[in-house]
C-alpha positions as CSV (number, residue, x, y, z in Angstrom):
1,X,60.9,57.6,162.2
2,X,60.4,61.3,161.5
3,X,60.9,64.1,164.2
4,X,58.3,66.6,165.5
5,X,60.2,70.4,164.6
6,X,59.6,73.0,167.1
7,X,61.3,76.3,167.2
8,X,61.9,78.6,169.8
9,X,61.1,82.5,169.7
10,X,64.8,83.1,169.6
11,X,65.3,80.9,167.2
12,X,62.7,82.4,164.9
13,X,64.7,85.9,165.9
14,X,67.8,84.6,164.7
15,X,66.6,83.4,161.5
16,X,64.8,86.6,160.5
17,X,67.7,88.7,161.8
18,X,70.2,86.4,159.2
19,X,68.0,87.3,156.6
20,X,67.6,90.9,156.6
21,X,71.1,90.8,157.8
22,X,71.4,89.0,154.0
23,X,68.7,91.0,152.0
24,X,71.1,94.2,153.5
25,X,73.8,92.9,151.7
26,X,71.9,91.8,148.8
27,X,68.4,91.9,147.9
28,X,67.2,88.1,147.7
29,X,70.4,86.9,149.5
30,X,68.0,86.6,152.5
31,X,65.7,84.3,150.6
32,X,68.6,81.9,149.3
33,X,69.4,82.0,152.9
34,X,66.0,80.8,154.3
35,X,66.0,78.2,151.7
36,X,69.4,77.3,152.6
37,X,68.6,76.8,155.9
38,X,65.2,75.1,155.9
39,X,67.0,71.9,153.9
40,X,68.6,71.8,157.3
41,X,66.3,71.9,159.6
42,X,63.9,69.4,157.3
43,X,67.1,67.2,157.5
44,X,66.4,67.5,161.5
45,X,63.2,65.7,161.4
46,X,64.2,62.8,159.6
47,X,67.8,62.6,161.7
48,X,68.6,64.9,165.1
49,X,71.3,62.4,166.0
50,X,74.0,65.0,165.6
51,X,77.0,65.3,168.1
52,X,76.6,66.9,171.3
53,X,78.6,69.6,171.8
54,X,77.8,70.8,175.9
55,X,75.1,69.7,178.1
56,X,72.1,68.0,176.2
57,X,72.8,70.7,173.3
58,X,73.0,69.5,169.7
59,X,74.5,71.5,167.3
60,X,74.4,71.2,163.5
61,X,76.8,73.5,161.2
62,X,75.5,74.7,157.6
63,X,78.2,74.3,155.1
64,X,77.7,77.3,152.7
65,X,76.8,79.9,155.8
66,X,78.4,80.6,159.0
67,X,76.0,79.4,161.3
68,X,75.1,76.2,163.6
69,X,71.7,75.1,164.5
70,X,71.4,74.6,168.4
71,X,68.8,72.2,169.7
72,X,68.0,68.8,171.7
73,X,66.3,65.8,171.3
74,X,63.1,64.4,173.3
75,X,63.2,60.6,172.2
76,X,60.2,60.0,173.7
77,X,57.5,62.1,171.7
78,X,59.7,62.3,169.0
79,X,60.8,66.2,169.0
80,X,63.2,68.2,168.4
81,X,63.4,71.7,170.0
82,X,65.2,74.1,168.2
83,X,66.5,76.7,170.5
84,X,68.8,79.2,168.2
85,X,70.5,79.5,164.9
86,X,73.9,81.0,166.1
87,X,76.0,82.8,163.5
88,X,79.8,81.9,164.6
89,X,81.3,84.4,163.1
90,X,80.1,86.6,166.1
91,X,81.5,86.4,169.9
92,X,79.3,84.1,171.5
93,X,79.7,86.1,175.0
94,X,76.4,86.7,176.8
95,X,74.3,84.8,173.5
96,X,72.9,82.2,175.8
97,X,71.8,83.7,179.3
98,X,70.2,81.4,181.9
């Protein structure tokens, strides 16, 4: 069964702040990133069951870069929300506010 993506606005924040973050460094670095990181959220859609790591929240490490994909699971329509991409490298004080 195949999953529905959808990301959130800060999600789509963090993503393009990685990358310029990246193409700072090194132009095209940014690029590999994006690439990177879409194999993992295409990996998403064909298998969210990751572990929960607080609440509902599902989180989902990339190997090469130091950040983990946030997001949950509706079972029911088949889609997973994306909700950040959260470098861990960084202190996660005051990331997620209610």
């Amino acid at each position: 069964m195949k999953f529905t993506l959808e990301l959130d606005s800060r999600a789509i924040q963090d993503i393009q702040e990685a990358i310029d973050y990246y193409d700072e460094q090194l132009i095209g670095l940014g690029e590999k990133f994006e690439s990177y990181l879409n194999k993992y959220i295409k990996t998403l859609a064909k298998n969210p069951f990751y572990q929960i790591r607080y609440d509902n929240i599902r989180c989902l490490p990339m190997k090469k870069y130091p950040f983990m994909i946030h997001f949950t699971v509706d079972e029911q329509i088949n889609t997973v929300y994306i909700h950040s991409i959260i470098n861990t490298s960084r202190d996660p004080k005051g990331y997620w506010v209610k």
